[in-house]
N, C-alpha and C positions, 0 to 999 in steps of 0.2 A: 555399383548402382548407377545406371542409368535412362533414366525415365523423362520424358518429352519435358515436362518443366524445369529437367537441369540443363535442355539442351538449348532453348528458347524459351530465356522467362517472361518474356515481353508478349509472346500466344495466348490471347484471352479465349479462344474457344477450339473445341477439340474434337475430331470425331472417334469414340471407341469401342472396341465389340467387347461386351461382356463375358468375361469365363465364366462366373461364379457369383450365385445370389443367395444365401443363408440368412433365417434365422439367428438372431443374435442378443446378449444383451450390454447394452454399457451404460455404465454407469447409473443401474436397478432402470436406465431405458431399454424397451423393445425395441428394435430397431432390425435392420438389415446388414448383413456384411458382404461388398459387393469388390469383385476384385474382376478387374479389368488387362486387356490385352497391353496398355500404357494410358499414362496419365498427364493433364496439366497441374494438376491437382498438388500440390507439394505436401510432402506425410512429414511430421515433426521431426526435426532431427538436426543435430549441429548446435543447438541453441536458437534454432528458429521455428517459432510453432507451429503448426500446419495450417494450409489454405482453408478460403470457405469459398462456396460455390455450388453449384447442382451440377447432377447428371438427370439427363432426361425430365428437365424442370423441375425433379426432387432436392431439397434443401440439403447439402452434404454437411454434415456434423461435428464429422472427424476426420481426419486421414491418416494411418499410420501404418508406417514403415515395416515391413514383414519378408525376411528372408535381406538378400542383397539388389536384387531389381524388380520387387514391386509393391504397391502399395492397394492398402486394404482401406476400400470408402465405406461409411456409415451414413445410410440414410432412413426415413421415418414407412418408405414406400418398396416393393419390390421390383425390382425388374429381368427379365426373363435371359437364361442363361444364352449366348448367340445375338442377342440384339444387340446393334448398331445405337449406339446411345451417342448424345451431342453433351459435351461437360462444359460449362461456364465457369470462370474463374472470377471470386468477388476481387474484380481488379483495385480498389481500391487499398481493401487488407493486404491483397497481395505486394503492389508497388509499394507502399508503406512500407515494408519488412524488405523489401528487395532496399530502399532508402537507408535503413537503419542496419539491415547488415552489410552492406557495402562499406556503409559510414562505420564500421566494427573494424572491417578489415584495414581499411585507411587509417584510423585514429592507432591502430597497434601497429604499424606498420612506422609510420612517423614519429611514436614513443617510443621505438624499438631504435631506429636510426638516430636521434635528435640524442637520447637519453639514458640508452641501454633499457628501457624498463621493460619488461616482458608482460605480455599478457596472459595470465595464468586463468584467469575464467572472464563469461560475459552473461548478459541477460536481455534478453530482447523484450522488452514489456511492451502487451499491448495494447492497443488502444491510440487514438489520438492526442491524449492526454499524457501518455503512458513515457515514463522516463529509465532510456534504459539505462545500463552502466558495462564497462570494460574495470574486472581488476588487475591492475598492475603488479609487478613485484617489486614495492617500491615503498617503504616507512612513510614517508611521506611524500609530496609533490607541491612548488611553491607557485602560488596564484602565476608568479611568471613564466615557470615551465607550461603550465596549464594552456595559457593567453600563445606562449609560441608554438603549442601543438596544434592548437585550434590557427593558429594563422597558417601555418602550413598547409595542414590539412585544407582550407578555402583557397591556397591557392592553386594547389593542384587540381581542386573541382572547377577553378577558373583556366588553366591549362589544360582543358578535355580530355583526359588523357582515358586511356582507354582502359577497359576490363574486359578478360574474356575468361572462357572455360575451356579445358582442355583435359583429354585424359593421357595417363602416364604407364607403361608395363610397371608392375608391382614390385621387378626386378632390378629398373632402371637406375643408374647412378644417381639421374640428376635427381631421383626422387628422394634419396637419401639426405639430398641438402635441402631439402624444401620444411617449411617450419609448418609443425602440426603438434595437435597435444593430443593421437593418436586417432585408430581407427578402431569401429566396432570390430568382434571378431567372425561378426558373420559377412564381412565385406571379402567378396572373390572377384577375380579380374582388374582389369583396369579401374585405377585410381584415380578418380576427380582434382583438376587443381584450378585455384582460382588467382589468373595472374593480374594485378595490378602493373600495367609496361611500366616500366625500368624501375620499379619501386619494390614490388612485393610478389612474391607466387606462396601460395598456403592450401593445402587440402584440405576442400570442402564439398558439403554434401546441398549447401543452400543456394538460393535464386537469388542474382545480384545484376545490377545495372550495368548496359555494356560500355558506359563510359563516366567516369566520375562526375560528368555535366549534369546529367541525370540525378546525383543524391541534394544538387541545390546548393547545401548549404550545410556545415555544422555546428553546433554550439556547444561547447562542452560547461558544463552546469556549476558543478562543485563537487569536491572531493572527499571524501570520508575514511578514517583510518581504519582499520579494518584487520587484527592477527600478524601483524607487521607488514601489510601489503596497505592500497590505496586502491580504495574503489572511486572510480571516476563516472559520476552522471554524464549522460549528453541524449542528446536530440540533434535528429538530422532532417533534411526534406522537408516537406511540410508539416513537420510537426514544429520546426523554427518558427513557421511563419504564424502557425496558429496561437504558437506560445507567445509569439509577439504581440499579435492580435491581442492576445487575453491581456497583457501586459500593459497594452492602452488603452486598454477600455478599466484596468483596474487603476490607472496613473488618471485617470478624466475622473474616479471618482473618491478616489482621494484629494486631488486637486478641489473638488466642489465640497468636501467634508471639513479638509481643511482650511480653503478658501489661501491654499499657499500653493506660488507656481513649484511645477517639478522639484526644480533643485533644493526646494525649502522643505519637501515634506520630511524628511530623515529627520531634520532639529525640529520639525512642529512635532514630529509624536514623540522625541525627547524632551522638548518639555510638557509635553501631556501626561507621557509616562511617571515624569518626577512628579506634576502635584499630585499625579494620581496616590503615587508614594505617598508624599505628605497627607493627604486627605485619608488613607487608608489607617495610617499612623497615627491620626487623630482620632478617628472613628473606633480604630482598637482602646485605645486609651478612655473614652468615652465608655464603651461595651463594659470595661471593666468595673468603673464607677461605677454603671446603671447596675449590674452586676449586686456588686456591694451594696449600693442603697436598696436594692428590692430587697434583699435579704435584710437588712435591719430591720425598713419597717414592717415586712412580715414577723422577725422576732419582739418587735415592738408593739404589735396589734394586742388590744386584750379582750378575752383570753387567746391566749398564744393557739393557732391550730396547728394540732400535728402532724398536718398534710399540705406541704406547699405544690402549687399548682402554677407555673408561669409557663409564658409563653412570648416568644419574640423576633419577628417575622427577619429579623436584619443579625439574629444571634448567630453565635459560633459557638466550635469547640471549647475555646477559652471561656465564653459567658455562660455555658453548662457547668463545668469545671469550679469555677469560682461560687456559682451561687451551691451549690452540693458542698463544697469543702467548710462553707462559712454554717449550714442551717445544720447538718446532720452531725456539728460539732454539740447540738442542743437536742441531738433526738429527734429529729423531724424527719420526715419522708419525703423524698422531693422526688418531684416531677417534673421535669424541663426541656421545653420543646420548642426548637427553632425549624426558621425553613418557612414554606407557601403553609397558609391557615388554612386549609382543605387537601392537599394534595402530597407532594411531597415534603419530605423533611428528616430531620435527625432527631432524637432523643433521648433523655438518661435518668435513669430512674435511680436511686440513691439513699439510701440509710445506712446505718449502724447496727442495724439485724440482717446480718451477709443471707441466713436461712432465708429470713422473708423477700430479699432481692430473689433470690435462688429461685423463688417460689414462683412470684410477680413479674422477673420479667419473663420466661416466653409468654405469658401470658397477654402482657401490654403488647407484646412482638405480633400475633396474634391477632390482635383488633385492630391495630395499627397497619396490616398487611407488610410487615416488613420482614427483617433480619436481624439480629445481634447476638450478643453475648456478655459476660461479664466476669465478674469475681474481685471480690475484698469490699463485697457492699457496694457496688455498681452496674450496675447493669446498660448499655447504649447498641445503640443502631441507627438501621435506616430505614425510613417506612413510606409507603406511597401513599396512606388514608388519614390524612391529619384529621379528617373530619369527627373523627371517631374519638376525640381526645373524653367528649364528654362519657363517655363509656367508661373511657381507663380510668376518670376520676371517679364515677359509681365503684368500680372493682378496688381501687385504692382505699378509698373511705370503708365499705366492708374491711377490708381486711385490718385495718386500723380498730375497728371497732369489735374482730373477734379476738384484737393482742390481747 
């Protein structure tokens, strides 16, 4: 495979003749499938996901890889088989991904030398935001190894050292030594390698920067365990810079929430976090009381009704719980509903006739707009119409009144 963007990925524009202009659809889109004489255009492949760009000022969609040297565009427009089309490459997305897979090859390259760890898959995520990862073959990696890959790796991008492409006979010896985790089987002819001087050569199918000056910068994130291997986050190029950016602008307003410099925020939101604990542990403790007292003086009201109806905007699981276990020990039918008083919320509906729950809740489920279930004389869920509770007690009361 070799197509103008593995030869120059740095060529934002292009001139090409058109073979082929079809009808087509992806992804339940009509579109066009448009395949050209060569491409800047880069079609998915390797772990890097295809360019975005027009031909002939149509919005290209998609690009993908078809046969061994060419690729197949999807646009929303037709254009005529023979014409001379001009293709733009969305340099932005493109550089991006030329940034983060270079920074691919470098990061394995340097875990490979430093620590033996191999890299047995990657992901290029996109977007600006988008963080990608290399897995290792490695149980684990310690924050230290981490810090010395990443220093390596910067300083090689601070020693320019260069990258290039180059292709190899398919029979060649030195191909044999060169590190890959294989080729498709529709690849024929000369084999693509991507050298890193004096560090790495690796067979690849993707667009990378001709000299490590170019990726900027890399960060490597945090590590995650993963089947006995170690997936490593990072970011490279300017996605560092953006993430830093986000970083100060999220440190300015913590800073102002807190009203503590940088270094204080870690212990201001541990003791935030602690009274929050405490107050939260009060609050439960409280719920359960209020709990209990509702239910007595409900069983204390005279004459006793045997339809309890509560409501409480700050309740939980446990404050359902408790007042059903304490009333329907007396034969009462309870009704209890926490959450926002109009909108959403949770509920549980409760007696000692399992039939009549059986009956009553889809019914309250129902009115309520929600979901649940039940069994052994409980019936609960989730509803988005609180408003409607005055209803459920109309339908409760009948039913009470034809026991």
């Amino acid at each position: 495979m070799s197509l103008q963007c593995q030869k120059c990925s740095y060529l934002r524009e292009f001139e090409a003749i058109v073979l082929s202009c079809k009808p087509t659809v992806l992804n339940q889109l009509n579109c066009y499938e448009v395949l050209l004489n060569d491409t800047i255009l880069f079609p998915a492949g390797g772990g890097q996901p295809s360019d975005h760009g027009q031909i002939a000022g149509f919005d290209v969609i998609n690009v993908e890889r078809r046969g061994d040297c060419s690729a197949v565009h999807y646009i929303m427009e037709p254009v005529m088989a023979g014409q001379h089309v001009t293709l733009c490459v969305d340099w932005a997305r493109r550089f991006d991904h030329m940034q983060q897979h270079s920074g691919q090859h470098l990061i394995t390259a340097i875990a490979d030398q430093m620590y033996h760890y191999k890299t047995t898959s990657w992901n290029l995520a996109t977007g600006i935001d988008g963080k990608c990862f290399i897995e290792l073959s490695s149980p684990s990696i310690t924050d230290e190894e981490l810090q010395s890959i990443e220093d390596k790796c910067n300083e090689c991008i601070r020693n320019r050292i260069a990258m290039r492409a180059r292709w190899l006979d398919p029979d060649s010896d030195e191909l044999k030594t060169i590190r890959t985790r294989g080729l498709p089987d529709d690849v024929a002819g000369p084999v693509r390698v991507i050298d890193i001087e004096g560090i790495d050569s690796n067979m690849c199918c993707g667009t990378h920067v001709n000299n490590l000056s170019d990726i900027q910068a890399i960060k490597l994130l945090y590590a995650e365990q993963k089947k006995g291997n170690t997936i490593v986050y990072y970011i490279a190029g300017n996605r560092v810079f953006h993430y830093l950016g986000k970083t100060v602008l999220h440190e300015k307003k913590l800073t102002k929430l807190l009203c503590t410099g940088t270094t204080e925020h870690c212990d201001s939101v541990e003791r935030i976090l602690k009274i929050q604990k405490q107050q939260n542990k009060i609050i439960r403790t409280q719920l359960r009381e209020l709990a209990k007292l509702l239910s007595f003086q409900h069983l204390h009201n005279e004459p006793v009704d045997p339809l309890a109806i509560i409501h409480r905007d700050d309740g939980d699981n446990e404050f359902m719980n408790i007042i059903a276990s304490e009333l329907t020990k007396k034969d009462i039918l309870v009704f209890v509903t926490v959450g926002d008083n109009k909108t959403n919320g949770q509920f549980l509906l409760a007696s000692n006739n399992e039939t009549l729950i059986n009956d009553l809740g889809p019914k309250v489920t129902d009115l309520l707009d929600g979901k649940g279930g039940g069994r052994k004389g409980r019936y609960q869920g989730k509803v988005n119409n609180m408003s409607r509770r005055s209803d459920v007690a109309t339908l409760l009361r009948e039913a009470i009144q034809q026991k």
